[in-house]
C-alpha positions as CSV (number, residue, x, y, z in Angstrom):
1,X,80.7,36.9,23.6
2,X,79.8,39.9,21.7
3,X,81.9,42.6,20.5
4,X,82.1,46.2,22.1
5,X,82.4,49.4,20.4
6,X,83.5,51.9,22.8
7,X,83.9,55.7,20.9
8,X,85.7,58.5,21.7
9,X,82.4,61.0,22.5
10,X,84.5,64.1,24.1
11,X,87.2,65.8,25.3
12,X,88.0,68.4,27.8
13,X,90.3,70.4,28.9
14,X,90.7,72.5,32.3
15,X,93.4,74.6,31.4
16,X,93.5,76.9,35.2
17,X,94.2,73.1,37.4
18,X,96.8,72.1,34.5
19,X,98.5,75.1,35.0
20,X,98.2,75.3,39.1
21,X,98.7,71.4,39.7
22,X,100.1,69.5,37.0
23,X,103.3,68.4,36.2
24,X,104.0,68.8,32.4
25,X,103.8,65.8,30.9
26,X,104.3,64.9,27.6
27,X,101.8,62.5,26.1
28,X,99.1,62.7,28.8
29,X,96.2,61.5,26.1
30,X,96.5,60.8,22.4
31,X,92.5,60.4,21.8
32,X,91.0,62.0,19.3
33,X,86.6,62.6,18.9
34,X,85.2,60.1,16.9
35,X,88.2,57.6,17.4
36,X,86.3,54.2,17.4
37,X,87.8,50.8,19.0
38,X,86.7,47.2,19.2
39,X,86.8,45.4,22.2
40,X,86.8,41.6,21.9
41,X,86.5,38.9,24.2
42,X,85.8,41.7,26.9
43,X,89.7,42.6,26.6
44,X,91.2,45.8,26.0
45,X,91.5,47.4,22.4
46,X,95.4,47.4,21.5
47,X,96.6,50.9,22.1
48,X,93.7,52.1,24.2
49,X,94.7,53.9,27.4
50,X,95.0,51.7,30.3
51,X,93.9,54.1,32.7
52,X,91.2,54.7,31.1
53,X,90.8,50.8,30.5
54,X,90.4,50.6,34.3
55,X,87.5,52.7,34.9
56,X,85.3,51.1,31.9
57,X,86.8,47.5,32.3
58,X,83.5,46.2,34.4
59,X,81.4,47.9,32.2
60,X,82.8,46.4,28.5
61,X,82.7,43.0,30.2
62,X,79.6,43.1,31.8
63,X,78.2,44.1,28.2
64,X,80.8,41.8,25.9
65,X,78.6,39.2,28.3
66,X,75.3,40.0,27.6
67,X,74.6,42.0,30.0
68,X,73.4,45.8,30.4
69,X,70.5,47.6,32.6
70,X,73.4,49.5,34.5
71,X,71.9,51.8,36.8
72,X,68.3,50.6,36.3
73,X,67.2,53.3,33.7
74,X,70.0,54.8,33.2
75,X,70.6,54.5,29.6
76,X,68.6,54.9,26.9
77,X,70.1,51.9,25.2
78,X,70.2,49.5,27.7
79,X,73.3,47.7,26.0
80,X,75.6,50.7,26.7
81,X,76.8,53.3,28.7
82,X,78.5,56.6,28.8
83,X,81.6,56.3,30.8
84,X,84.6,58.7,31.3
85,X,88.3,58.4,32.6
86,X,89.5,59.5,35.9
87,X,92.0,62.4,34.5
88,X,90.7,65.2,36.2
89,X,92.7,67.8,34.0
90,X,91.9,66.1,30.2
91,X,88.7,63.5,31.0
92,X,87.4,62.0,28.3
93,X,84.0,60.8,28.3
94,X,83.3,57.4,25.9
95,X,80.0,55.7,24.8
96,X,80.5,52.0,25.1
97,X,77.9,49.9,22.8
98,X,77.5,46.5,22.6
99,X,77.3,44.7,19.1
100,X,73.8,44.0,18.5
């Protein structure tokens, strides 16, 4: 099973639907640009976000298998893909990369 990098790409921030829909809270996302975890064994990087785990889950396994093509052409390393977590007030997009 191959190894998975998956990097922190960006980072954004609607400022106008945090301030008309959110509750404050505290520690909403700790990432940082350029932040780099492993995933091995298709499992989740200790301390990565589990919400955002659970968008790119399929995706890290799929490639810690072997696997890639998503989308037909979507990529233009087929061994990867740019995913992004479902906060719609802070998403942050990551490019997962299997180990070649």
């Amino acid at each position: 099973m191959k190894e998975v990098k998956i990097t922190v790409m960006r980072i954004a921030r609607y400022d106008d639907l945090i301030e008309r829909y959110e509750r404050p809270l505290i520690h909403a996302c700790d990432m940082e640009e350029g932040q780099v975890f492993i995933s091995k064994d298709g499992c989740r990087p200790e301390g990565f976000c589990e919400s955002a785990w659970g968008v790119m889950e399929s995706f890290v396994r799929e490639l810690a298998f072997g696997g890639g093509y998503f989308y037909e052409d979507w990529m233009k390393d087929p061994f990867s893909a740019m995913i992004s977590c479902n906060d719609g007030f802070r998403p942050v997009s990551f490019l997962l990369e299997a180990a070649k």
